[in-house]
C-alpha positions in Angstrom: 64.1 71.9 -31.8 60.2 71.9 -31.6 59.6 67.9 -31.8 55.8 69.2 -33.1 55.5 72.0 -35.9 52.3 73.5 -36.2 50.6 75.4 -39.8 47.6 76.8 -39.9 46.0 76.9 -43.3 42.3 78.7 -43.6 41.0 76.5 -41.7 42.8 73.5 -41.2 45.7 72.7 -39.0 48.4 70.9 -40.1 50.7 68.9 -37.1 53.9 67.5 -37.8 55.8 65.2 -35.4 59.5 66.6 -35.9 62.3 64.3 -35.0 63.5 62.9 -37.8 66.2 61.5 -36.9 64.4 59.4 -33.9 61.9 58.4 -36.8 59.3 60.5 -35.3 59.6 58.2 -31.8 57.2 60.0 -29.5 58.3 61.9 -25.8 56.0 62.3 -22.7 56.4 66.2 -23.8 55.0 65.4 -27.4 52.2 63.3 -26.3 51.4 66.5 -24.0 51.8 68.8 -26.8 49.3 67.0 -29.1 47.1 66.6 -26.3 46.9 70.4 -26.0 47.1 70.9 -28.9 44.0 68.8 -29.9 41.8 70.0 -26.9 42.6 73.6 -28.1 41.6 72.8 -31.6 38.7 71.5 -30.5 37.4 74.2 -29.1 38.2 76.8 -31.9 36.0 77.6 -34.4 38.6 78.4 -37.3 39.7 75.0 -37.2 37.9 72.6 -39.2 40.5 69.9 -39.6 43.6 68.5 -38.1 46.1 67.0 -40.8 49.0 64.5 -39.2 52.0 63.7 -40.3 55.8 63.0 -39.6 59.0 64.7 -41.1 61.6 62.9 -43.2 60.6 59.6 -43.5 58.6 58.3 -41.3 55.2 58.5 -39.5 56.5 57.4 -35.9 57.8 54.9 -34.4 55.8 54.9 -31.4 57.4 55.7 -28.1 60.9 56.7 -27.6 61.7 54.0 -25.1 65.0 55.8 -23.6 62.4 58.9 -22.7 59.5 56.2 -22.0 61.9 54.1 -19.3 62.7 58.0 -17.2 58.8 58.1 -17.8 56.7 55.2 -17.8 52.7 55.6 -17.2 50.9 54.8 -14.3 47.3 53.5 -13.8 45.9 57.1 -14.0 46.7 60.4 -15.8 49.9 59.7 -17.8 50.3 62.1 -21.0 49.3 58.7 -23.0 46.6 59.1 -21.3 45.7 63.0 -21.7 46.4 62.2 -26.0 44.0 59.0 -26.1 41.3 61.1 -23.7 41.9 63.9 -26.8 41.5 61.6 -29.4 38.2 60.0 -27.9 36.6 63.6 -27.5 37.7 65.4 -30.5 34.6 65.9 -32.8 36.4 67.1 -36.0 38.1 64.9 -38.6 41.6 64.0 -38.4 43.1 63.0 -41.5 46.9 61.1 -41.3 48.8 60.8 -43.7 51.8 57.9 -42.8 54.8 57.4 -44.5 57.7 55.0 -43.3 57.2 53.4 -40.3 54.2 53.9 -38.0 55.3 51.5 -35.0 53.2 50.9 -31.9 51.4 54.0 -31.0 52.6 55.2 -34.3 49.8 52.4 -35.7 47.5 52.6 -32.6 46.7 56.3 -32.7 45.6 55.9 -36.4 42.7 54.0 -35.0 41.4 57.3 -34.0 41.7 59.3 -37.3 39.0 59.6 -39.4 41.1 59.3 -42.8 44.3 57.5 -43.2 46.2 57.7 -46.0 49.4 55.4 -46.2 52.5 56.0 -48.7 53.6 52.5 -50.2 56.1 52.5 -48.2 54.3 52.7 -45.0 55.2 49.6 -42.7 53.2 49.2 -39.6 53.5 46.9 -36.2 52.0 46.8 -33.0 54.9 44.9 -31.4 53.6 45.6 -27.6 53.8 41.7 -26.9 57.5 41.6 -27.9 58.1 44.0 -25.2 55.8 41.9 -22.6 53.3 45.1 -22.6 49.6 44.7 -23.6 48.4 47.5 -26.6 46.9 50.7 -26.1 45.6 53.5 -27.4 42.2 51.6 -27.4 43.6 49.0 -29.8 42.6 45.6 -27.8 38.9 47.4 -28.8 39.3 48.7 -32.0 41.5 46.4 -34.1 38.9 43.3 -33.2 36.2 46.1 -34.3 37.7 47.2 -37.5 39.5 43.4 -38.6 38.0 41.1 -37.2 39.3 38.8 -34.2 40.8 36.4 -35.6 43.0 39.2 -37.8 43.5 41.0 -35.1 44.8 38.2 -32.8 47.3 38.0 -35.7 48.7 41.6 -35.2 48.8 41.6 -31.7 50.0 38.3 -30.7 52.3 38.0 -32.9 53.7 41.6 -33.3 55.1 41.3 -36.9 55.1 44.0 -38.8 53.0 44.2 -42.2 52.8 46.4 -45.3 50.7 49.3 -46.6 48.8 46.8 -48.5 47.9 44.3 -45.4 46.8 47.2 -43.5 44.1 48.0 -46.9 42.9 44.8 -46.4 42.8 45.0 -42.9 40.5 48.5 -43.1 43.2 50.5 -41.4 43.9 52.5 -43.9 41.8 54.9 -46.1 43.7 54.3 -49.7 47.4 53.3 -50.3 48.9 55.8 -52.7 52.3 56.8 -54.6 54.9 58.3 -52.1 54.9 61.4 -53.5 51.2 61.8 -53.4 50.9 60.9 -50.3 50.8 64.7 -48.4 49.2 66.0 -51.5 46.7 63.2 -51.7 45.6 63.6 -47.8 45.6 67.6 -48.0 43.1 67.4 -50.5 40.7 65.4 -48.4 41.8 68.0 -45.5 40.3 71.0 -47.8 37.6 69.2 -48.6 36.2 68.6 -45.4 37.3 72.2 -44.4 34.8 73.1 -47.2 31.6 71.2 -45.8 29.3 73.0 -43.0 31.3 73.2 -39.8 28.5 72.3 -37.4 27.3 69.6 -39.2 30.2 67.8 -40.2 30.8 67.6 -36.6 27.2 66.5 -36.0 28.0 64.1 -38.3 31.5 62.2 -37.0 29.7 62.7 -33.2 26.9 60.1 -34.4 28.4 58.0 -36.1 31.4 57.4 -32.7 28.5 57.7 -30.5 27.8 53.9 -30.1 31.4 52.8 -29.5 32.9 56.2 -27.4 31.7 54.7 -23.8 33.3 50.8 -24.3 36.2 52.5 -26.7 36.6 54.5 -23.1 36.7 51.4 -21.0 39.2 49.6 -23.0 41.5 52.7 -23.1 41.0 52.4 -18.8 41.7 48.3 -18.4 44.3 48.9 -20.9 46.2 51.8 -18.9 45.7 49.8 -15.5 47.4 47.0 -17.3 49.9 48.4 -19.1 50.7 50.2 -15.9 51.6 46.2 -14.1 53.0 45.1 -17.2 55.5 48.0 -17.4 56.8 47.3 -13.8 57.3 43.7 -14.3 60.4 41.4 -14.6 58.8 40.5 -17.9 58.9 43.7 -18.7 62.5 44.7 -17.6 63.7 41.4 -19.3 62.1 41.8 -22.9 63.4 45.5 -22.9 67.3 44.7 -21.9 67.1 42.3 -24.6 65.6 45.2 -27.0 68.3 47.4 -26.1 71.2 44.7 -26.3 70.1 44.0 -29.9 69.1 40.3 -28.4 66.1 37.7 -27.8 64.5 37.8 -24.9 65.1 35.2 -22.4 61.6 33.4 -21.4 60.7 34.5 -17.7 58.5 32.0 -16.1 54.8 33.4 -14.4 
């Protein structure tokens, strides 16, 4: 099964992470994928727009964390890595549309879109703490950025999840809408923007990242070298035996 469908409509291409039944959890091969893809989109000129989105009911729930164990990132190139370097660079709009759950860097990644629609059902975390891992994707930069630090403190340290509606207030999210307006809802803002001059619209999203690409870049860099340690340590391999076993954590002194 292709864990990421690919549609190409005029101008705009529509990616869909495809495993439902995982609820969308991400591989080292889809973060690859999307990184290729992304970088390829970039550099043709009969793609104005990417759309995003997940099959069956959910957005994603982040990393698969069997596949992430075989495969966790180092310091350097990692295919986290290649997708958030993708993300940074890619000058067209990216327009999500999230239903379900959008866990970890099923939430972090939205940081990088340019629209983000959410379902009413969406339900978002960034639970990276619970795991005794730091966030990524650029989030320890961004989520101060967009909400503030005293509401982002709130997301990260305490890794609860929150609604569609927290995540309005919190100016991670475009618009809430109905369910089943949601894909209709965000391929309408797709065509639109696929409708507006090419170059310019570009010109346009490069100017207005330009002031926050080179310390969005450092913080993806200190958080890859640091989510790198925190992966390999007892923490670490506590918190996620007690994930698997369905238990709390036991507290593992510095």
């Amino acid at each position: 099964m292709n864990e990421l469908l690919t549609e190409r409509s005029e101008s705009i291409l529509r990616v869909q992470f495809n495993r439902p039944t995982k609820k969308n959890a991400m591989t080292a091969a889809m973060y690859t994928s999307l990184a290729d893809l992304l970088n390829e989109a970039d550099k043709d000129d009969n793609i104005a727009v990417v759309l995003l989105y997940g099959a069956g009911d959910s957005f994603s729930a982040g990393n698969d964390l069997e596949d992430f164990m075989k495969n966790p990132p180092g310091p350097g190139e990692s295919p986290q890595a290649r997708l958030m370097g993708a993300l940074i660079d890619f000058d067209k709009p990216i327009v999500a549309a999230v239903q379900g759950v959008a866990i970890g860097g099923g939430t972090t990644m939205l940081g990088h879109c340019d629209f983000v629609y959410a379902g009413e059902s969406a339900r978002f975390q960034v639970p990276f703490v619970n795991l005794a891992l730091v966030p990524e994707f650029g989030s320890s930069y961004l989520l101060p950025l967009r909400s503030g630090y005293v509401r982002a403190a709130e997301l990260v340290l305490l890794g609860q999840p929150f609604n569609a509606a927290r995540a309005a207030q919190l100016g991670l999210v475009t618009q809430v809408v109905p369910n089943q307006q949601l894909l209709a809802t965000a391929s309408e803002t797709a065509r639109q923007l696929a409708e507006k001059p090419a170059h310019a619209l570009q010109a346009c999203k490069r100017l207005m990242k330009q002031a926050v690409r080179e310390p969005l870049e450092q913080a993806v860099k200190v958080e890859n070298e640091e989510f790198a340690a925190r992966v390999t340590s007892e923490e670490a391999r506590h918190a996620f035996a007690a994930f698997f076993a369905k238990r709390r954590p036991a507290r593992v002194d510095a």
